[in-house]
C-alpha positions as CSV (number, residue, x, y, z in Angstrom):
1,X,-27.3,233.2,-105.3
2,X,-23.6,234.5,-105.2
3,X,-23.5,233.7,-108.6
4,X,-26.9,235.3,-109.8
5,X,-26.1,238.4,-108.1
6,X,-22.7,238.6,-110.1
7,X,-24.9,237.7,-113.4
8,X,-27.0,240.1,-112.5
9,X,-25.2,243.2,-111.3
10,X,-23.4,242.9,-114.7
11,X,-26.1,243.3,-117.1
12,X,-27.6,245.9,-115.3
13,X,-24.4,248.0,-115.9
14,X,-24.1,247.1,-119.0
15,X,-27.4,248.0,-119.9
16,X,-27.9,251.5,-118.0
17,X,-23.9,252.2,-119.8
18,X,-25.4,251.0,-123.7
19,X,-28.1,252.7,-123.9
20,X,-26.4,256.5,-123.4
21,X,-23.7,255.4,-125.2
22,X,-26.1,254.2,-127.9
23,X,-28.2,257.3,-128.6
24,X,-24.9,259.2,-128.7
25,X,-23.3,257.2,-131.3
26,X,-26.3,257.4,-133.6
27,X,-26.3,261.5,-132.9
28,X,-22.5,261.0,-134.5
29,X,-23.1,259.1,-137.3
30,X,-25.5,261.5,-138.0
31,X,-23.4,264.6,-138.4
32,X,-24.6,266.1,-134.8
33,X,-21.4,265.6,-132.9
34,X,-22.1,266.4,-129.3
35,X,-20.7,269.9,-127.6
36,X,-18.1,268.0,-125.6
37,X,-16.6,266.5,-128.8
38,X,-16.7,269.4,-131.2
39,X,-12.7,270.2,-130.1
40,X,-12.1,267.0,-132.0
41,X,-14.1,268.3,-135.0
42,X,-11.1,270.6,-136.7
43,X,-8.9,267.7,-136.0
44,X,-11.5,265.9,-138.1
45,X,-11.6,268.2,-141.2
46,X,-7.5,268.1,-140.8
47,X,-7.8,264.6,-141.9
48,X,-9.7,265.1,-144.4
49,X,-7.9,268.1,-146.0
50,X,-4.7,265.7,-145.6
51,X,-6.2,262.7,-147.4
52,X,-7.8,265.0,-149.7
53,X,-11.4,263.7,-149.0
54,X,-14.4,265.7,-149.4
55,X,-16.2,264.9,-146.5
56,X,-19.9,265.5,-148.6
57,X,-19.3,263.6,-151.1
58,X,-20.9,260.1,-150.6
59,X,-20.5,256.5,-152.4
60,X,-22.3,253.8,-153.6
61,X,-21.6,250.4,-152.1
62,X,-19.3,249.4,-154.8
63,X,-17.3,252.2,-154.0
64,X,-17.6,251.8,-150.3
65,X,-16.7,248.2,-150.4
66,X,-13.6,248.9,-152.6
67,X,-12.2,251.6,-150.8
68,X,-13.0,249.5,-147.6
69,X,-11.1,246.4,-149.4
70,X,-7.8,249.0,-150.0
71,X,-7.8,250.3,-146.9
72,X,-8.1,247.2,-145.1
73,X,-5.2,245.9,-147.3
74,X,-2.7,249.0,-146.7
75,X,-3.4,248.0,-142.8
76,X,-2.4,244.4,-143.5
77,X,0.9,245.1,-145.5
78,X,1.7,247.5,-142.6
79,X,1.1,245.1,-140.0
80,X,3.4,242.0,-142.5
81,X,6.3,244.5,-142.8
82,X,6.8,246.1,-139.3
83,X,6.4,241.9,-137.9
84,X,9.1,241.0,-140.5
85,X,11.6,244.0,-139.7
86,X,10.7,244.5,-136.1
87,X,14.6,243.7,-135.1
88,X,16.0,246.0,-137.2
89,X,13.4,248.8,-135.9
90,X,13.3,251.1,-132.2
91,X,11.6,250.3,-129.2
92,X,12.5,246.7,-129.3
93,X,13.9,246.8,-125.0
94,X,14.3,242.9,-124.7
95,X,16.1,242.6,-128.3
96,X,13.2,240.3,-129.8
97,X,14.3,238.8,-133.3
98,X,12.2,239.3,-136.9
99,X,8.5,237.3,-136.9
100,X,8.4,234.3,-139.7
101,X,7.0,234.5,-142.3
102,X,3.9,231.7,-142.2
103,X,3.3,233.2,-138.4
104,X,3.7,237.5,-139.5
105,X,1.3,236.9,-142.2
106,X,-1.1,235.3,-139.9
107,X,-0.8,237.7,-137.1
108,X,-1.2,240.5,-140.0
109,X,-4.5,239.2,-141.5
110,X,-5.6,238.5,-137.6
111,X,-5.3,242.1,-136.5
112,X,-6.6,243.4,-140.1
113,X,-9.6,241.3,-140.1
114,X,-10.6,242.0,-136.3
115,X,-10.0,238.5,-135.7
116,X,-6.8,239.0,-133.2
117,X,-6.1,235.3,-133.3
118,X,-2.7,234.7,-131.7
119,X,0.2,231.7,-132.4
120,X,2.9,233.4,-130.3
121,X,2.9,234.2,-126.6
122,X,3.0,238.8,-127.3
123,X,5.8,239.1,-124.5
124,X,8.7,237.2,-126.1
125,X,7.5,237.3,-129.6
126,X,6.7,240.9,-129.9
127,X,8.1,244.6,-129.7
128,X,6.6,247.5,-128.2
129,X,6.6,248.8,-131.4
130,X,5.1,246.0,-133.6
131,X,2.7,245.8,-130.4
132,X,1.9,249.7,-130.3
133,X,2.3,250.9,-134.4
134,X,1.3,247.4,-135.8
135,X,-1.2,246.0,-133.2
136,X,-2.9,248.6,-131.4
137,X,-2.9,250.8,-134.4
138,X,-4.9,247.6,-136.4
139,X,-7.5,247.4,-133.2
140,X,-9.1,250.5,-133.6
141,X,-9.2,250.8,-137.6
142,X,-10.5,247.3,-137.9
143,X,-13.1,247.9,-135.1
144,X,-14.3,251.2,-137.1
145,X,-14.2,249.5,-140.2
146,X,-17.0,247.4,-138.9
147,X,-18.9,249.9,-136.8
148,X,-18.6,251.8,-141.0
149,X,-20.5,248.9,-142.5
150,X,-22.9,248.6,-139.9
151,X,-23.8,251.9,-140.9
152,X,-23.9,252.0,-144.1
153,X,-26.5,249.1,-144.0
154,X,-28.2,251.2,-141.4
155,X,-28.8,254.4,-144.5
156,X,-30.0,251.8,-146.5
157,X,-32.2,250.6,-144.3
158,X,-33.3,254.3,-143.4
159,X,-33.1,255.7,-147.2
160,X,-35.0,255.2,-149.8
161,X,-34.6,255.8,-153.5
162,X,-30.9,256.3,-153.2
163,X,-27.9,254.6,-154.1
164,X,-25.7,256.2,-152.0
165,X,-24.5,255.2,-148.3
166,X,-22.2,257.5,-147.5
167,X,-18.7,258.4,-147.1
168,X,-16.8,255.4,-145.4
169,X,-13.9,258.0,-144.6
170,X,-16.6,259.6,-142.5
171,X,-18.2,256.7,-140.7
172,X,-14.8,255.3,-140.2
173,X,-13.1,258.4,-138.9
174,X,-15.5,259.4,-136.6
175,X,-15.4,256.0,-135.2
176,X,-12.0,256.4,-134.1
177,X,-12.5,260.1,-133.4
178,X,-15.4,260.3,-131.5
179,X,-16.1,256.9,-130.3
180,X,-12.7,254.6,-129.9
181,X,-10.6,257.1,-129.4
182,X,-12.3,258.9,-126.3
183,X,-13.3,255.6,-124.3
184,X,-9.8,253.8,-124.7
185,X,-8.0,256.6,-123.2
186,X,-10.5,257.0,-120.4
187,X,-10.5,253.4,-119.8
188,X,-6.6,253.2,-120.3
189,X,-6.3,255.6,-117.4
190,X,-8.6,253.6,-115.6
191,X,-6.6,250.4,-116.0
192,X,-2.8,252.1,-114.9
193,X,-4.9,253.0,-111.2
194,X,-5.6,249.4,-111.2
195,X,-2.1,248.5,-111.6
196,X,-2.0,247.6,-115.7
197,X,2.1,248.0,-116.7
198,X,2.1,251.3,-118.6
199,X,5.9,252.0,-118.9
200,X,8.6,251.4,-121.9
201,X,11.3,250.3,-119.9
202,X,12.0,246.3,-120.6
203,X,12.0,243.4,-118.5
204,X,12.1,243.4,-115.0
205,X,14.4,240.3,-113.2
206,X,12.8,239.6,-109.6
207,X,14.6,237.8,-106.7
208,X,12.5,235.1,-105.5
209,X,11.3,234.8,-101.8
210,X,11.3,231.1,-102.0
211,X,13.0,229.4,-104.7
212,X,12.2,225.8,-105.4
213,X,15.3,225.2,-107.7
214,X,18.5,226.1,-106.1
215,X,19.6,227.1,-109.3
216,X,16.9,229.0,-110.5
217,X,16.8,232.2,-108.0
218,X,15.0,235.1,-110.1
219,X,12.2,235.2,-112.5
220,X,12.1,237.6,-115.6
221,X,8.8,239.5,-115.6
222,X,7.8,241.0,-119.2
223,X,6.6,244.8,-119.2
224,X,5.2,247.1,-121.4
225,X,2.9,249.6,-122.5
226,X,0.1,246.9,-122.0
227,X,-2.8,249.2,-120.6
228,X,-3.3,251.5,-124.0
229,X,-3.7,248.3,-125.9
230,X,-5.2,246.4,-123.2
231,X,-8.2,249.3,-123.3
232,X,-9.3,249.0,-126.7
233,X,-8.8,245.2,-127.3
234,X,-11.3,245.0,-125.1
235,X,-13.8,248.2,-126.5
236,X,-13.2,247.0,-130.0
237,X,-13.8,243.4,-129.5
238,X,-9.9,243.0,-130.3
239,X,-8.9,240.4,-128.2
240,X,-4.9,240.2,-128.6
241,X,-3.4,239.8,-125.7
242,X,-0.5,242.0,-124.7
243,X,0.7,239.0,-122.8
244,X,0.6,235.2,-123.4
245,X,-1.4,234.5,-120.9
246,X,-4.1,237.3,-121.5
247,X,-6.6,239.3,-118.7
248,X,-5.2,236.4,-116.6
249,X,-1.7,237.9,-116.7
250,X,-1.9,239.9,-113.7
251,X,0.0,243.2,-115.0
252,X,-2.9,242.9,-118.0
253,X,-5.7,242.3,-115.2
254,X,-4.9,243.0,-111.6
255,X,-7.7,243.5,-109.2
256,X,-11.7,242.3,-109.4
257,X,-12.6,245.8,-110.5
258,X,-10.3,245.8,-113.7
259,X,-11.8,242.7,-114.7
260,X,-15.3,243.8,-114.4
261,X,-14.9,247.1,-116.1
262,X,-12.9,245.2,-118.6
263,X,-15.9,242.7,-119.3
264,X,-18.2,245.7,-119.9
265,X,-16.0,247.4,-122.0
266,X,-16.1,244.2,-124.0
267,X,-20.2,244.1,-124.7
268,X,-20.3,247.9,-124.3
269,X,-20.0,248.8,-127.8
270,X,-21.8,246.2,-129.3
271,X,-25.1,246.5,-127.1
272,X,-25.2,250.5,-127.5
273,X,-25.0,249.7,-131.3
274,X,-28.5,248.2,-131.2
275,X,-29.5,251.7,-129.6
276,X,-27.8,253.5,-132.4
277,X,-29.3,251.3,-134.6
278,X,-33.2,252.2,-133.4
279,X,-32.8,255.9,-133.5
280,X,-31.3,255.6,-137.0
281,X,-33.8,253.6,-138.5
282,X,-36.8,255.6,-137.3
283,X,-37.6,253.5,-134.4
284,X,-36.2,252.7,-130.6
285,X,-38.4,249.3,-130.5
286,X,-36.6,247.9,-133.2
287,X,-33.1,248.1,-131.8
288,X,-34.4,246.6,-128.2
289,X,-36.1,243.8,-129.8
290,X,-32.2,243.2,-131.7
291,X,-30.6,243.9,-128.1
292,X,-33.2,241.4,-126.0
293,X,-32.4,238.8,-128.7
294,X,-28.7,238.7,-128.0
295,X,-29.4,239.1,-123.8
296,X,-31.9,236.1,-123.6
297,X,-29.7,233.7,-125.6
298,X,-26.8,235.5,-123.9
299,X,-28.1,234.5,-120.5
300,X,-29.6,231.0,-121.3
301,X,-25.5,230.4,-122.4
302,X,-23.9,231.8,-119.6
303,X,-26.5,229.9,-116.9
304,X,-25.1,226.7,-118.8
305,X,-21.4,228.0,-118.4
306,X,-21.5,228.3,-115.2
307,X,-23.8,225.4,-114.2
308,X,-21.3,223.1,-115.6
309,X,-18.1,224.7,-114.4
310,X,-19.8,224.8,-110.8
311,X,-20.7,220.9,-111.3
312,X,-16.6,220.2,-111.2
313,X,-15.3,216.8,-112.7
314,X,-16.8,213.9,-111.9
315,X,-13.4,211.8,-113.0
316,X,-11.5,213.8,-110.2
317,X,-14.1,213.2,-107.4
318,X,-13.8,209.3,-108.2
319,X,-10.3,209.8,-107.4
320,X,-11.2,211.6,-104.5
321,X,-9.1,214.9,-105.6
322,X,-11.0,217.7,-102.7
323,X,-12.7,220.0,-105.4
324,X,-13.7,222.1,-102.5
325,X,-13.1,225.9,-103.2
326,X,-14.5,227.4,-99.9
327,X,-17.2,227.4,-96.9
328,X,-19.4,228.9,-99.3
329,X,-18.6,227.3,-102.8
330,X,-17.9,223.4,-101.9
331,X,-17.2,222.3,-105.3
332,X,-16.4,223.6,-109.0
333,X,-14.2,223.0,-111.8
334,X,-11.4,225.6,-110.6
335,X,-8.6,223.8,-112.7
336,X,-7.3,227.1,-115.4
337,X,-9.0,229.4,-113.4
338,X,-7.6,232.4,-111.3
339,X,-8.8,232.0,-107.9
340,X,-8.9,235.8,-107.7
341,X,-11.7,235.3,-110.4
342,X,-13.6,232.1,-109.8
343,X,-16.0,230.0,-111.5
344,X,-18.5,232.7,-112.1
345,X,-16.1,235.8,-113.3
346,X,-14.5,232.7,-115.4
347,X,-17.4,231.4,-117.2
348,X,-19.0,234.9,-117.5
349,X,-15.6,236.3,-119.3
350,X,-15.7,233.0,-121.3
351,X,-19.2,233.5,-122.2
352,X,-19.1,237.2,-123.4
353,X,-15.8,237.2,-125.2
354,X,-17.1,234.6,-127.8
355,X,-20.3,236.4,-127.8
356,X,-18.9,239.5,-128.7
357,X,-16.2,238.1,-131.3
358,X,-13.8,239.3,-128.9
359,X,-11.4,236.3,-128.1
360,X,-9.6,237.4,-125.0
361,X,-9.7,235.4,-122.0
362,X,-8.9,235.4,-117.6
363,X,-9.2,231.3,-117.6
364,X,-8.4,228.8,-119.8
365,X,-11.3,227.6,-121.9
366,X,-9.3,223.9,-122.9
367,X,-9.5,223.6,-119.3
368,X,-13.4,223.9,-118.9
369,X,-15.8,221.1,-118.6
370,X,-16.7,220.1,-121.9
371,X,-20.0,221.3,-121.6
372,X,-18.9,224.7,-120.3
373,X,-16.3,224.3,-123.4
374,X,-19.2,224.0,-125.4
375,X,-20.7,226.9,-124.6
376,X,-18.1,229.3,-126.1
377,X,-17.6,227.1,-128.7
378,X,-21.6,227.2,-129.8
379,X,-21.5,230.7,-129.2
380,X,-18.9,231.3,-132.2
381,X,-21.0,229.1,-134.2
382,X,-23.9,230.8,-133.9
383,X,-22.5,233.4,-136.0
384,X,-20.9,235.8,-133.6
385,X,-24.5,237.7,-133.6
386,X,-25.0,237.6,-130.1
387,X,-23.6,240.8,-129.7
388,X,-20.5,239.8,-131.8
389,X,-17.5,241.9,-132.8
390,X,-18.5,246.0,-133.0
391,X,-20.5,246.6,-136.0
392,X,-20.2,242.8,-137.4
393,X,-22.2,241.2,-134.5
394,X,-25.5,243.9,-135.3
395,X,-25.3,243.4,-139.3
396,X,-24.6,239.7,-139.1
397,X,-28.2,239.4,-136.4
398,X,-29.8,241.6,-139.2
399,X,-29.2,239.1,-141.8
400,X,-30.8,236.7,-140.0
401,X,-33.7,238.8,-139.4
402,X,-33.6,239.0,-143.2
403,X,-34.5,235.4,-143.8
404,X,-36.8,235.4,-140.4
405,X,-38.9,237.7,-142.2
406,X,-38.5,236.2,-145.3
407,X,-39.7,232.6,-144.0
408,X,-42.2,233.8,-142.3
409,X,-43.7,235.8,-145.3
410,X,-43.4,232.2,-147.1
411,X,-45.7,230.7,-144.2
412,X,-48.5,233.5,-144.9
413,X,-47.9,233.6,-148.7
414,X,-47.1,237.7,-148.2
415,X,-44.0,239.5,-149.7
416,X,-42.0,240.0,-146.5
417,X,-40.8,243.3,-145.7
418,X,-38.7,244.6,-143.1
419,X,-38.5,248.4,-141.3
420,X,-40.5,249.4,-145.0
421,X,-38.9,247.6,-147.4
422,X,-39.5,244.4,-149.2
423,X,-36.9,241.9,-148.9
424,X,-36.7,240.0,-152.3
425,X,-34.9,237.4,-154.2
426,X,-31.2,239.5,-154.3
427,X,-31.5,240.3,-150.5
428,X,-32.5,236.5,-149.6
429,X,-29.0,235.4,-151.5
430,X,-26.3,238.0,-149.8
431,X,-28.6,237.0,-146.3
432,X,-27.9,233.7,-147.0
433,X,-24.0,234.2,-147.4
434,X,-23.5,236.0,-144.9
435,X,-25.1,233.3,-142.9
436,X,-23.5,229.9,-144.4
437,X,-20.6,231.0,-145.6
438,X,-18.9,230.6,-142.1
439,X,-20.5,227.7,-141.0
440,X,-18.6,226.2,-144.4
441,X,-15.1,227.7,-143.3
442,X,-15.2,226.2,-140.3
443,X,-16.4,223.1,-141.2
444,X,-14.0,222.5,-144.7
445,X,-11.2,223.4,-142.3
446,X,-11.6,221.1,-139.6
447,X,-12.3,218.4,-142.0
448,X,-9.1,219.2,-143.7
449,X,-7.2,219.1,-140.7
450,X,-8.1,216.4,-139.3
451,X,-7.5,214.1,-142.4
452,X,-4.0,215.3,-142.7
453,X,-0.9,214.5,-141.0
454,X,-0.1,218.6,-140.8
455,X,-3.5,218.8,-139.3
456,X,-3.3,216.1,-136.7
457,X,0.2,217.0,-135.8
458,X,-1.1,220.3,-134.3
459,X,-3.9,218.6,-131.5
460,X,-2.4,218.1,-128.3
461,X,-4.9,215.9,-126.7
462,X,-6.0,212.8,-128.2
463,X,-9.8,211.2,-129.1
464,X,-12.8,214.1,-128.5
465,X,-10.9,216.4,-126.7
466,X,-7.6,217.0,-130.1
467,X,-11.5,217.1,-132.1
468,X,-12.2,219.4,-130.2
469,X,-9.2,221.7,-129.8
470,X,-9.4,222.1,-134.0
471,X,-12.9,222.6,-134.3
472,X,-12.6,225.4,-131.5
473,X,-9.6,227.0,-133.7
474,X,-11.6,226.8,-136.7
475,X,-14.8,227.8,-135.5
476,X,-12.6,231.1,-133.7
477,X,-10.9,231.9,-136.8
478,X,-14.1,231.2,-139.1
479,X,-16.0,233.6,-137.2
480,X,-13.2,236.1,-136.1
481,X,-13.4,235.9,-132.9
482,X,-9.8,235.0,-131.5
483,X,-10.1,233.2,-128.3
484,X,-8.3,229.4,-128.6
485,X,-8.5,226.2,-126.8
486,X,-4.8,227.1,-126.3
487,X,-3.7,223.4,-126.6
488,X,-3.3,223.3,-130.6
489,X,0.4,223.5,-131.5
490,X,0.6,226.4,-134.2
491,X,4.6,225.2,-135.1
492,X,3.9,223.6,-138.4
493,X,3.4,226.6,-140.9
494,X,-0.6,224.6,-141.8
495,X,-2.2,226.0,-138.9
496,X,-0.8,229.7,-139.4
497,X,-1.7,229.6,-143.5
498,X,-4.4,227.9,-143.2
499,X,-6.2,230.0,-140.3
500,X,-5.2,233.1,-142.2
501,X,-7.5,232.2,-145.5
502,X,-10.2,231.2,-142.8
503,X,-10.0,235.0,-141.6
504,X,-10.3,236.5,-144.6
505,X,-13.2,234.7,-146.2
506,X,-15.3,235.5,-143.2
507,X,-14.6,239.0,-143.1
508,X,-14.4,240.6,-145.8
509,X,-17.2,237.8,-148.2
510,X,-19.0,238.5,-145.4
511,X,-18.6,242.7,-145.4
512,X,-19.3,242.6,-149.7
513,X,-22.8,240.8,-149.0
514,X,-23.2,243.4,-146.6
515,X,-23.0,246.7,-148.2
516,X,-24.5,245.3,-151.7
517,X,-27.7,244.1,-149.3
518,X,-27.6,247.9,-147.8
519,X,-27.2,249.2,-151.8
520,X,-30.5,247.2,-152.7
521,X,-32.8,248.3,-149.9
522,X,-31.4,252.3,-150.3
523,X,-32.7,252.3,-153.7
524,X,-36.2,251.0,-152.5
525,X,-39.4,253.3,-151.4
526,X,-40.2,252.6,-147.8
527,X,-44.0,250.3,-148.0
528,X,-46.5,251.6,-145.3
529,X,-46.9,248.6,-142.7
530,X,-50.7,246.9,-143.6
531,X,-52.5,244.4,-141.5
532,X,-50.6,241.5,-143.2
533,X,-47.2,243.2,-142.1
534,X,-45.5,241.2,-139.3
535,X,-44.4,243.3,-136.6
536,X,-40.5,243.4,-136.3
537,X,-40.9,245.2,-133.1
538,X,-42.7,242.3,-130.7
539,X,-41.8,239.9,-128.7
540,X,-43.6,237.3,-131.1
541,X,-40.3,238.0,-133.6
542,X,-38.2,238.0,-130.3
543,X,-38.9,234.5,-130.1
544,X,-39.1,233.6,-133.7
545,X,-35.6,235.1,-134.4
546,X,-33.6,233.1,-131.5
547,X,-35.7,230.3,-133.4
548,X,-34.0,231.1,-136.9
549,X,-30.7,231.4,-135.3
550,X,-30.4,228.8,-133.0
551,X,-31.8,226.4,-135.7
552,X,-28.8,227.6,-138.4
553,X,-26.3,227.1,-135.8
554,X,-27.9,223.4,-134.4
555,X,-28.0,222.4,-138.4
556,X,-24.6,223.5,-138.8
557,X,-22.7,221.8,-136.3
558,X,-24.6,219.3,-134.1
559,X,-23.3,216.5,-136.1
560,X,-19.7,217.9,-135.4
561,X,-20.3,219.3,-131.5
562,X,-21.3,215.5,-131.1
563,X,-17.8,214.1,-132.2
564,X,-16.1,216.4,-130.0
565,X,-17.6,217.9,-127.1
566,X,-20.9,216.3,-126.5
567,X,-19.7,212.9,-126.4
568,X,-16.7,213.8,-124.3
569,X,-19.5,214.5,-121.6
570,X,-21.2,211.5,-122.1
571,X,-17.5,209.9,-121.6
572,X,-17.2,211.4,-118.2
């Protein structure tokens, strides 16, 4: 009951925050700013006039996907060269030396991609300034660049007999402006009266109460300016921990209420989207029946997570190890958990930062049961369309709806159509990209690991468990979410390379497919629905739509889950 009523309580704020939220992004994107944001609108037109973009003129996709490609390429180089010279450059407190090669490239095309997959622990790797100019910076123009392609398949959804989808200077700067920008500086604020470090000073040295090694009588704690980054890793589906240890560190995640506002600001973004996305299309319905997709798969995951992380581990109770956690919670798997968390603030975290693409963490997931490791991993598989990253999650689910509509057209012998327009041969093939090409990332990389001594060198753990370690990093970086096993040794320069390739492919052969599907349907007239018209809008597609997904996901990988963690269960 403890548990439900946790559950619960969360989705109900997350829900009565989205849907405001929501309506007010759409309103935005829409070239109505609201009255409390039009002081940011000269700002606005200042960017403009300094990048010398007309802010009426539109593009076509190709344009929007090559200026999207550029700009997302400046970002990276950025990121490369401030990693590589970061001891030569200020606000570097603790000294910290130059980032290698194999491991800046990585962390470059992590933070560029959205992905925010990290090799290094951020508190002796990094400066405040590669984690401020390089990091931060990357978390909010990689989160607007997919909250800009989201809506540019939204116009061409909404348009018809077009080719154009807007400015992505717009979408993208109003993003930041209007959307990122406002809610990480409230929320920053938020996190510093919780206790989040917030300072530029360096390391602290502490005298210990109670050594246990006579010779070892202080501790060096890392600080920073960890709540600004802290506030929109989370709102942007980041991930990137300021500190190695993540929103378990506690100067990155303090009290209970800074880990549940942190957990909504993580789906926040992502569930309003489906909002925006129903007012922009012409119709509310359609972006609820998106949104109670993601929360009934959502749920059914996280009652798993939980169920097995309550169950604890049968191999300790045969050794008669007390699992017990209190009066009211006799037994759980509490082993890489905070006990200021628990089980059910664990597995929840667990569960919505792979749903959301978002990769950080307060536990550690290569600790979990493997059926509650499972459940993060399957969620990354799916697609990261059960909410996903901001932007990515929505257009990826769309894409499925795609071929939904299109099988199910197939089953009735009709054309299928979707919100108006008929979905056709070209569509069916960028659908169908978007949706295997990760599955085949992940997959070609964790075969190639594992049959290579590079590969094999980097699993910590041996039999299902090392399986299951790569096919967690893989399935993380092949979907750009982030979040890690934690046990896989990064050292050997195969991991890093390799991981950064992975990132790329599914971002940006992902975005193309994307923005040439949203070119194709803007140039179509909208079809009045008929009687043979399946309704979009029902709970009947509800259902068929987990159906497509859950299907994809169980082709995909049930044959490798089973080598990893499924028969690591059985094996308890």
């Amino acid at each position: 009951m403890n548990a439900w009523m946790q559950i619960s309580l969360y989705l109900v704020l997350l829900l009565l925050l989205a849907w405001p939220l929501g309506v007010t992004m759409a309103r935005i994107y829409q070239g109505n700013v609201p009255g409390w944001l039009r002081p940011f609108r000269s700002l606005e037109r200042l960017f403009y006039r300094l990048a010398g973009v007309d802010e009426n003129q539109e593009m076509t996709w190709q344009q929007y996907a090559l200026v999207l490609l550029l700009f997302n390429a400046a970002g990276f180089l950025a990121v490369y060269l401030l990693l590589r010279l970061q001891a030569w450059l200020p606000l570097n407190p603790d000294g910290l030396t130059a980032v290698s090669p194999a491991l800046a490239l990585n962390t470059a095309v992590s933070f560029a991609s959205n992905t925010n997959w990290q090799f290094y622990g951020g508190e002796t790797t990094l400066s405040y300034l590669s984690q401020m100019l390089g990091l931060a910076v990357q978390n909010f123009l990689s989160a607007a660049s997919g909250m800009a392609v989201l809506v540019a398949l939204m116009r061409g959804l909404s348009r018809q007999r077009t080719d154009k989808l807007g400015s992505f200077w717009v979408d993208m700067t109003r993003s930041v402006l209007y959307i990122l920008l406002p809610l990480a500086i409230l929320l920053a604020v938020f996190l510093v009266s919780q206790g989040v470090v917030q300072t530029f000073a360096g390391a602290e040295t502490a005298v210990l109460l109670d050594p246990t090694d006579a010779a070892a009588t202080t501790q060096t704690i890392a600080r920073g300016p960890a709540a600004s980054q802290v506030a929109i890793k989370q709102l942007g589906t980041n991930g990137g921990g300021f500190f190695n240890v993540n929103s378990a560190h506690p100067l990155e995640n303090p009290t209970p209420l800074s880990n549940l506002i942190q957990m909504l600001a993580i789906l926040l973004i992502p569930a309003a989207l489906c909002f925006t996305f129903g007012d922009m299309v012409g119709s509310r319905r359609q972006g609820v029946t998106l949104l109670a997709v993601m929360v009934i798969v959502f749920v059914a995951f996280l009652g798993t997570a939980v169920y097995a992380e309550q169950q604890g581990n049968p191999r300790l109770d045969a050794l008669a190890v007390d699992q017990t956690i209190s009066a009211a919670q006799p037994g759980g798997n509490m082993e890489g958990k905070e006990a200021r968390f628990g089980i059910v603030n664990s597995a929840l975290w667990a569960t919505a930062t792979t749903a959301a693409s978002n990769g950080s963490v307060n536990s550690m997931h290569d600790a979990y049961t493997p059926l509650g490791g499972l459940v993060p991993m399957l969620l990354m598989q799916l697609g990261e369309v059960i909410f996903g990253g901001v932007g990515s999650g929505l257009y990826g689910l769309l894409a499925f709806a795609i071929v939904a509509v299109f099988v199910a057209g197939l089953m009735v012998g009709r054309t299928p159509e979707y919100l108006g327009k008929k979905i056709e041969v070209y569509e069916m093939k960028m659908a169908t990209l978007i949706i295997l090409i990760p599955p085949l990332v992940v997959l070609l990389g964790t075969a190639l690991a594992v049959s290579t001594s590079a590969g094999q060198s980097g699993a910590t753990n041996p039999g299902p468990h090392g399986f299951s370690q790569i096919l967690y990093a893989f399935s993380s970086q092949g979907n750009n979410n982030g979040s890690a096993f934690a046990g896989l040794n990064g050292s050997h320069p195969f991991y890093p390379l390799s991981g950064a390739l992975a990132m790329l492919i599914a971002r940006y052969w992902l975005m193309i497919p994307v923005l040439a599907i949203a070119g194709s349907l803007a140039r179509k007239q909208i079809v009045p629905a008929s009687a043979g018209t399946l309704p979009t809008d029902s709970l009947l597609f509800v259902g068929w739509l987990i159906a497509i997904v859950l299907l994809v996901g169980a082709l995909a990988f049930l044959p490798a889950l089973a080598l990893g963690p499924i028969v690591e269960q059985l094996l308890l």
